[in-house]
C-alpha positions as CSV (number, residue, x, y, z in Angstrom):
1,X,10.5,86.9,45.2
2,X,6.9,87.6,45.9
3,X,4.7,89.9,43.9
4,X,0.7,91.3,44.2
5,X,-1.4,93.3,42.7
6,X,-5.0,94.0,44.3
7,X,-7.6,96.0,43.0
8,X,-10.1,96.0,46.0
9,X,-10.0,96.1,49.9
10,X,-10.7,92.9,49.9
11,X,-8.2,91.8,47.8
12,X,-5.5,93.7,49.8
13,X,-6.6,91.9,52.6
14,X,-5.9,88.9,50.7
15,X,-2.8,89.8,50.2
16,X,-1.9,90.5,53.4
17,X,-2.6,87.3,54.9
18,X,-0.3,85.6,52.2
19,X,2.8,87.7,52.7
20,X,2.6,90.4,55.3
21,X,-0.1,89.5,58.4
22,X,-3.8,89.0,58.4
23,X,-5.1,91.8,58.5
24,X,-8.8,93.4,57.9
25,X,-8.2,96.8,55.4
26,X,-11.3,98.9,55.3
27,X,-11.7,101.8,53.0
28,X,-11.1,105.4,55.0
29,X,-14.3,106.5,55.9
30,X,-17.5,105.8,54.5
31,X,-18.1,105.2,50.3
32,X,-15.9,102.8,48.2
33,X,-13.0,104.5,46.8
34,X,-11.2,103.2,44.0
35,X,-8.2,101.2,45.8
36,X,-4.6,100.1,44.5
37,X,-2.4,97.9,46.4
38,X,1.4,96.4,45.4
39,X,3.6,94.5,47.7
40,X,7.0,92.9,46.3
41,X,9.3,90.8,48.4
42,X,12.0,89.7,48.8
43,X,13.5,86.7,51.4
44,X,17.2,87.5,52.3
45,X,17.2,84.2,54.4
46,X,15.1,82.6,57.1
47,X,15.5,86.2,59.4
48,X,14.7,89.3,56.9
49,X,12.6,89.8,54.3
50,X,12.2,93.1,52.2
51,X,8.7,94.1,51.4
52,X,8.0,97.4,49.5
53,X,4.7,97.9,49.7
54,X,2.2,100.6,48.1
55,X,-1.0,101.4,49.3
56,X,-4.2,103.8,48.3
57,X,-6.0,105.2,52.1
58,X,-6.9,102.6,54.2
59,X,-7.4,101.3,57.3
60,X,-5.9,98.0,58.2
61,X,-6.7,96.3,61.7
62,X,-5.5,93.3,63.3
63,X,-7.9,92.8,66.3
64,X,-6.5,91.6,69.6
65,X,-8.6,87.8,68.9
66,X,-6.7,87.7,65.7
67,X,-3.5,88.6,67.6
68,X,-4.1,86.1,70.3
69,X,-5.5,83.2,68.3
70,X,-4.1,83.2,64.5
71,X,-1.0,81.6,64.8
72,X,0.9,83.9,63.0
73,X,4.8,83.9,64.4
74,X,6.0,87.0,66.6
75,X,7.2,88.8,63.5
76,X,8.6,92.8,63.6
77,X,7.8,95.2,60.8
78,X,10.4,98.1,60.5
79,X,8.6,100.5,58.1
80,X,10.5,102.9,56.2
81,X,8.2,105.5,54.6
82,X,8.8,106.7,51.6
83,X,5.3,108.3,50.9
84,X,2.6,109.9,52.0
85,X,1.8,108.9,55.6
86,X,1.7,106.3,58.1
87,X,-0.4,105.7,61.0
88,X,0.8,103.2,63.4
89,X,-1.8,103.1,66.6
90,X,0.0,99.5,69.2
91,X,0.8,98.9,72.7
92,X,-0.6,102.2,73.9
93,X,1.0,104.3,71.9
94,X,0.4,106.2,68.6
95,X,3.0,107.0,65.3
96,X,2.6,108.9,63.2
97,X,5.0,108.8,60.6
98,X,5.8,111.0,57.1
99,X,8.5,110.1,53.7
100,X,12.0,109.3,55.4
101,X,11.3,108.6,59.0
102,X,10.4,104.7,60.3
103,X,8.5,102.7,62.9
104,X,8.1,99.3,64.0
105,X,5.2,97.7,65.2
106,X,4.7,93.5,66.1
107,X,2.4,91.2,64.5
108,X,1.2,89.8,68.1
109,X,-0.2,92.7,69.3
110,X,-3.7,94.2,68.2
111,X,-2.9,97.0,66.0
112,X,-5.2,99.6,63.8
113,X,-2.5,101.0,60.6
114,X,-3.9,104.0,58.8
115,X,-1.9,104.4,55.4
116,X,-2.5,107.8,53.8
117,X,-2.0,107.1,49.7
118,X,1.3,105.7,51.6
119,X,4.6,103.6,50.0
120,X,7.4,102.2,52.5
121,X,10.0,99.7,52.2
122,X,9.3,97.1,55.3
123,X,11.5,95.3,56.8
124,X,9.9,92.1,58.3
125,X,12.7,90.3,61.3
126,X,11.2,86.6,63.1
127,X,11.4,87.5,66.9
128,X,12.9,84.1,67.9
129,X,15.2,83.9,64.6
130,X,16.6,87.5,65.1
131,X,17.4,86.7,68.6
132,X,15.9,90.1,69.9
133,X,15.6,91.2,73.4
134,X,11.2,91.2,74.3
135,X,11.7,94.3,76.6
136,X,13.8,96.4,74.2
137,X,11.4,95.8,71.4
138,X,8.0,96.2,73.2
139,X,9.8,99.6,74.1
140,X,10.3,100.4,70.6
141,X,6.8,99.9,69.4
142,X,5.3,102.8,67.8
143,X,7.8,104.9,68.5
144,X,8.5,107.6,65.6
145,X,12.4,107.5,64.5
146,X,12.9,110.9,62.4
147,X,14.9,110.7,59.2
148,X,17.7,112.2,60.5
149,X,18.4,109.5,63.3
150,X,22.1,108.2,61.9
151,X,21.3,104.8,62.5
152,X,17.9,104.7,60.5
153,X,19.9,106.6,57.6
154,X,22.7,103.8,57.6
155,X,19.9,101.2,58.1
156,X,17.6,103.0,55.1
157,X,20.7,102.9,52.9
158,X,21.6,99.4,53.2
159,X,18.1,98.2,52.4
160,X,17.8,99.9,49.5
161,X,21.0,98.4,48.6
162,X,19.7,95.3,48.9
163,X,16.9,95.4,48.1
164,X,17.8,96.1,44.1
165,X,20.5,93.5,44.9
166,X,18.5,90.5,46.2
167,X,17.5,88.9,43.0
168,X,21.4,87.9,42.4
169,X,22.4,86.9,46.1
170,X,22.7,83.2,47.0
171,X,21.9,81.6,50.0
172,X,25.5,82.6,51.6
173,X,25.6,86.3,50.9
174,X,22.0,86.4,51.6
175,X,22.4,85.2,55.0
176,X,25.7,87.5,55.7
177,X,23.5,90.2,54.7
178,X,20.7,89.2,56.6
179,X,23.3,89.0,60.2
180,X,23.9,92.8,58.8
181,X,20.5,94.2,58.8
182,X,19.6,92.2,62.2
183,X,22.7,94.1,64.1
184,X,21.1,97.2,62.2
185,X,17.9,96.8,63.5
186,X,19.1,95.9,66.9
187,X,20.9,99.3,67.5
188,X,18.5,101.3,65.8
189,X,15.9,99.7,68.4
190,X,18.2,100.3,71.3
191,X,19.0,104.2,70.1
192,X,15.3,104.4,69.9
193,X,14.6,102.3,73.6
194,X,17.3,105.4,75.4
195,X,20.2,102.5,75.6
196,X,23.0,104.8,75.9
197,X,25.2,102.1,74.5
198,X,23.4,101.9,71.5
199,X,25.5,100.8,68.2
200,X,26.0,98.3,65.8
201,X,27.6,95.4,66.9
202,X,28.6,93.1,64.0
203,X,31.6,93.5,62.5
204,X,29.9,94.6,58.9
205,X,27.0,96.4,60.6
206,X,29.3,98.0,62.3
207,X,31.7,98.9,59.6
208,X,28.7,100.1,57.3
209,X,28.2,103.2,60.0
210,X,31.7,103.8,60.2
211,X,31.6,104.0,56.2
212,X,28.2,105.9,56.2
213,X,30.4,108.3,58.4
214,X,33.3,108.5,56.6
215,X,30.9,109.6,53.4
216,X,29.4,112.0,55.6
217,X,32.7,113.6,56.2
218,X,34.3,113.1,52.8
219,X,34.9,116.2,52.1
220,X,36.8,116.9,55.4
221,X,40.6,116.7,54.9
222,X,40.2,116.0,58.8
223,X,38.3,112.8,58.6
224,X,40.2,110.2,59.6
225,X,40.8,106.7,61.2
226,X,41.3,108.5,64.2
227,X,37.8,110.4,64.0
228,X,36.2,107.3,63.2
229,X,37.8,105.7,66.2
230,X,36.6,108.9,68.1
231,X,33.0,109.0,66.7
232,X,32.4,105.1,68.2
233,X,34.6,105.5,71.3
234,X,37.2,102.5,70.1
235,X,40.8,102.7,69.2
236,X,42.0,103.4,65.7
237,X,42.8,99.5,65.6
238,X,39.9,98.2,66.6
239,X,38.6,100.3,63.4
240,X,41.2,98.6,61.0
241,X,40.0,95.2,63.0
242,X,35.9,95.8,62.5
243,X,36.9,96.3,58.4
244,X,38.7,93.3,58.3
245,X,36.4,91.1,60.3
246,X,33.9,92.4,57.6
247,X,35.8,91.9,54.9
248,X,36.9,95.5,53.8
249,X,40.2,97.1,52.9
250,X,41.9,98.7,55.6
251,X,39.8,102.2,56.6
252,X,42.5,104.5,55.6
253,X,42.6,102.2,52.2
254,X,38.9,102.6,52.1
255,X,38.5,106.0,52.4
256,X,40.9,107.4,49.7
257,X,39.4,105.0,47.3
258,X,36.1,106.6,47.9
259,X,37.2,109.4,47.3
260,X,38.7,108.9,44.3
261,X,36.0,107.5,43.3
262,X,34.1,110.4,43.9
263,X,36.2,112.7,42.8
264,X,36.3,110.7,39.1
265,X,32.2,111.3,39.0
266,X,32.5,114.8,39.5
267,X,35.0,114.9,36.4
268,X,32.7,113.1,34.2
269,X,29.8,115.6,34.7
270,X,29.1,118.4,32.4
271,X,30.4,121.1,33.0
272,X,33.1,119.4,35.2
273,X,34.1,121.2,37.7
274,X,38.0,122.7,38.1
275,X,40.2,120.4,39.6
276,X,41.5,122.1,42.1
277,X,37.7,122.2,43.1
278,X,37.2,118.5,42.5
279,X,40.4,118.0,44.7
280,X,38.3,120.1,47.7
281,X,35.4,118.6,47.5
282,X,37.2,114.8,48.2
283,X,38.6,116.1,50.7
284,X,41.9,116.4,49.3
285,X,44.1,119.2,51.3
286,X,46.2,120.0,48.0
287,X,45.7,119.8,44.1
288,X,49.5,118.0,44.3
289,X,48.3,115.2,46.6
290,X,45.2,114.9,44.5
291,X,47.0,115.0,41.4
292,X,49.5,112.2,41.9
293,X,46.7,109.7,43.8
294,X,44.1,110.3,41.2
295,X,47.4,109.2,38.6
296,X,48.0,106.2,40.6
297,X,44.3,105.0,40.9
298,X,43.1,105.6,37.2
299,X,46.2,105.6,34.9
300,X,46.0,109.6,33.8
301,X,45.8,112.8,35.5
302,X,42.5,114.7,36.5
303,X,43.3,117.6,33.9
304,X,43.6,114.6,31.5
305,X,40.7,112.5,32.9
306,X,38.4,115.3,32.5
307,X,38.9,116.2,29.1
308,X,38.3,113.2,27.5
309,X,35.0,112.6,28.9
């Protein structure tokens, strides 16, 4: 893990060369104004790296000379705003981004990044190591994804997730976890380049959007294998196959634990709600099926389960 605190411009600048990219940050406009900077990271493996990163308004420039001449490997940053604004001006093109929507931008290109009072979690992928397409990604720079692009929110989920879980991975899960977040990154870029075909392609980056779909849909009686299978245009076995391959319970399995599991939350809360109300919102078509599943998962009934919280 990597941690920094700076105080000044100058100091984030600092900063940046030692775990970001060298950068020169000027204050917005003209004056000093007091400045704050925080970066922590976080090395999943060789391939990804989690940076959350908070900034006071600044202006941070990497000039095409630096670009060209600095040595710095042909790194991606995947930002993931979470406050304020983001600037992203590369390529020929200009981002700007709010809290909840992304961009990416390339540390051998000349760049100018204006950061409004901003926080993002960043997700920094080698070029060579990810084994990324050039064409695809040059057509991905500083382009805007909106928060509600599926992809980014399966993508934004996951590093969260792992991001509070890094501290206790080792190297192996570390580098499984890395493989997910490259064939994360890989579709979202493709969605984002108009590849038609975009999707995960990894047996668990592809099972953690089936998932994020199947809690989408969890309170849909409905939602099943068979809409999963639907929703990525494969068979219903090739969705049991892409859980195994990533280690999972079979979907159906999968997808009545979750909601049990859900449905045992909403019971703990106070007030609790009914539970033929609890049995509707998991997407449970009858209090009877509920009833006896619920028994069979925890030990008691729901009635029971709910009065003794």
């Amino acid at each position: 893990m990597f941690c920094a605190v700076a105080d000044s411009v100058e100091a984030w600048s600092a900063v940046a060369d030692d775990c970001f990219v060298p950068l020169q940050v000027r204050p917005p406009g003209t004056g000093r104004r007091a400045f704050r900077g925080e970066v922590v990271s976080h090395a999943l493996d060789h391939r990804v790296t989690l940076a959350r990163i908070a900034a006071s308004s600044c202006r941070m420039v990497r000039t095409t000379r630096a670009a060209a001449r600095d040595g710095f490997p042909d790194t991606l940053f995947l930002s993931l705003q979470r406050r304020g604004t983001f600037r992203a001006t590369l390529a020929g093109r200009t981002a700007l981004i709010t809290a909840g929507q992304a961009v990416l931008y390339r540390s051998r290109e000349p760049m100018t990044l204006d950061v409004d009072d901003g926080a993002c979690l960043t997700l920094q992928v080698p070029v060579a190591a990810a084994g990324l397409r050039g064409a695809l990604v040059d057509a991905a720079l500083a382009r805007p994804v909106p928060a509600t692009h599926p992809l980014l929110r399966v993508l934004t989920s996951t590093a969260d997730a792992l991001e509070a879980a890094a501290p206790d991975l080792d190297a192996v899960a570390g580098a499984r976890m890395s493989s997910t977040v490259v064939d994360l990154v890989d579709a979202l870029l493709r969605s984002v380049a108009g590849d038609e075909e975009a999707r995960p392609t990894g047996p668990a980056a592809l099972a953690t959007a089936m998932q994020r779909f199947l809690l989408d849909h969890l309170e849909d009686p409905a939602v099943s294998v068979d809409a999963v299978a639907r929703r990525f245009g494969v068979s219903a076995r090739y969705v049991g196959r892409v859980f195994a391959e990533a280690g999972e319970p079979p979907p159906a399995t999968w997808l009545r634990d979750e909601r049990l599991r859900r449905a045992a939350r909403l019971l703990e809360r106070t007030p609790a709600p009914t539970v033929a109300a609890t049995a509707a919102r998991c997407g449970f078509a009858d209090v009877t099926t509920f009833t006896r599943a619920f028994r069979r998962r925890h030990g008691v009934p729901p009635g029971t389960w709910r009065e003794r919280v």
